[in-house]
C-alpha positions in Angstrom: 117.7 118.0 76.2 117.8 117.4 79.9 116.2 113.7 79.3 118.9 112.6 77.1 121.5 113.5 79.8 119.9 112.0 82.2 119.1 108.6 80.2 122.9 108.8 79.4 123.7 108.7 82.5 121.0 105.8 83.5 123.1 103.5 80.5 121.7 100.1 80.7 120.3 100.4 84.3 117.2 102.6 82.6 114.8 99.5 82.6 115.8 97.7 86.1 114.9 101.5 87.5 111.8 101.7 85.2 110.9 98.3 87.1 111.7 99.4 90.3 110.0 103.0 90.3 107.1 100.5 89.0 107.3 98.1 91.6 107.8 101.2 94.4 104.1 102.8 93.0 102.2 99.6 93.2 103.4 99.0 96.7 102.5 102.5 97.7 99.3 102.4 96.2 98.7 99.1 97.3 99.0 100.0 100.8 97.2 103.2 100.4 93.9 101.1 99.8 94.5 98.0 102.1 95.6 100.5 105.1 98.6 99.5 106.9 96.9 96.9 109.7 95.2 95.3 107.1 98.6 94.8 104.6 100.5 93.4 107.2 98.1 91.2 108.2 97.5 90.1 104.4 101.7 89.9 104.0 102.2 88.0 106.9 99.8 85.2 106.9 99.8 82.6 109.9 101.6 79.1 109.7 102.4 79.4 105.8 105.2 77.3 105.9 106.5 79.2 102.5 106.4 82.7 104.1 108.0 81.1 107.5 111.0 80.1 105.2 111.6 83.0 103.3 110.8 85.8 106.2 113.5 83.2 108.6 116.5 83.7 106.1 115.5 87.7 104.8 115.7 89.2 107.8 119.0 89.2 108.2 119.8 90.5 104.5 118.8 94.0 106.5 121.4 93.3 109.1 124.6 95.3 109.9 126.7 92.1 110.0 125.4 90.9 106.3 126.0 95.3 104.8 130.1 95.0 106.1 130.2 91.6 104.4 128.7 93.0 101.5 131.0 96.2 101.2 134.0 94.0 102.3 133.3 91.3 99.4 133.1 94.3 97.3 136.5 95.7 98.2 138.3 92.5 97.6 136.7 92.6 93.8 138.3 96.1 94.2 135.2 97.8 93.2 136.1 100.8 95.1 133.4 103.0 93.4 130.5 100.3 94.7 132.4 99.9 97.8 131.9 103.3 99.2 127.9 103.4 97.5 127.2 100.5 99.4 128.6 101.2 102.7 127.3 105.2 102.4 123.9 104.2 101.4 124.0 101.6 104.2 125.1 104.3 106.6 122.7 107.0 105.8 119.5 104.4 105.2 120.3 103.2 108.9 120.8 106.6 110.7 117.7 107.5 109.2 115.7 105.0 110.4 117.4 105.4 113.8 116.5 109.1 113.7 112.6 108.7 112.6 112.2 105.9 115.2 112.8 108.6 117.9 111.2 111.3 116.2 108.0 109.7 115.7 106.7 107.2 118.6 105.0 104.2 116.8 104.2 101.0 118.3 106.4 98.5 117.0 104.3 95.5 115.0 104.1 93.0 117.9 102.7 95.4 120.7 100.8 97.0 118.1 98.6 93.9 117.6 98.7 92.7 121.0 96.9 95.7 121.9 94.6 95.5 119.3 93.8 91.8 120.6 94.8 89.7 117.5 97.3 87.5 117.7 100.3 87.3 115.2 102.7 84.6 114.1 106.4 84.6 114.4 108.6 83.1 113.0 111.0 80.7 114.7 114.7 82.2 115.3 113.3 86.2 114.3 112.8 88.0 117.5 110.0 90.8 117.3 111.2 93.3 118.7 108.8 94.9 121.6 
């Protein structure tokens, strides 16, 4: 009984989740095999012009600037309800990163490889951070 409630509640948004959950498990477990040196090195090849592009114009989808635009565009469609999800989830996803970067020391990706001795691209105007 609990399953139709819940799939009620889903409404049309059942099969972009189904994808996603999907997408989320074959990342994980796709990562769990390669081991995390060896997926970002396989992600982020060196010189591919294509991955250049797209990694140049992404990074700043993850941005503060690009979340207020995002709720603010929201709120002049005056969808309130979104509004507040977006800015909330944007809130709590970025203290929590904040809080798990000082609660567990990690080299950051650029140090990390340095150290190691191999040598990684970046991409022109995206600053890695040290």
């Amino acid at each position: 009984m609990q399953a139709d409630g819940f799939r009620k509640r889903l409404g049309n948004a059942g099969p972009f989740m189904m994808v996603m959950v999907l997408l989320w498990v074959l990342a994980l477990a796709w990562l769990l095999l390669q081991g995390r040196e060896a997926a970002f090195l396989k992600l982020r090849p060196a010189d591919d012009f294509a991955t250049d592009l797209f990694f140049q114009y992404i990074t700043h989808v993850g941005d503060g600037l690009f979340a207020v635009a995002a709720v603010l565009a929201l709120l002049l469609m005056r969808q309130f309800g979104f509004a507040f999800v977006a800015f909330f989830g944007y809130a709590v996803s970025g203290l929590l990163a904040q809080l798990l970067k000082r609660l567990i020391s990690e080299w950051r990706p650029a140090p990390y490889f340095q150290q190691r001795g191999i040598s990684i691209h970046a991409v022109d105007g995206v600053d890695l951070l040290q």
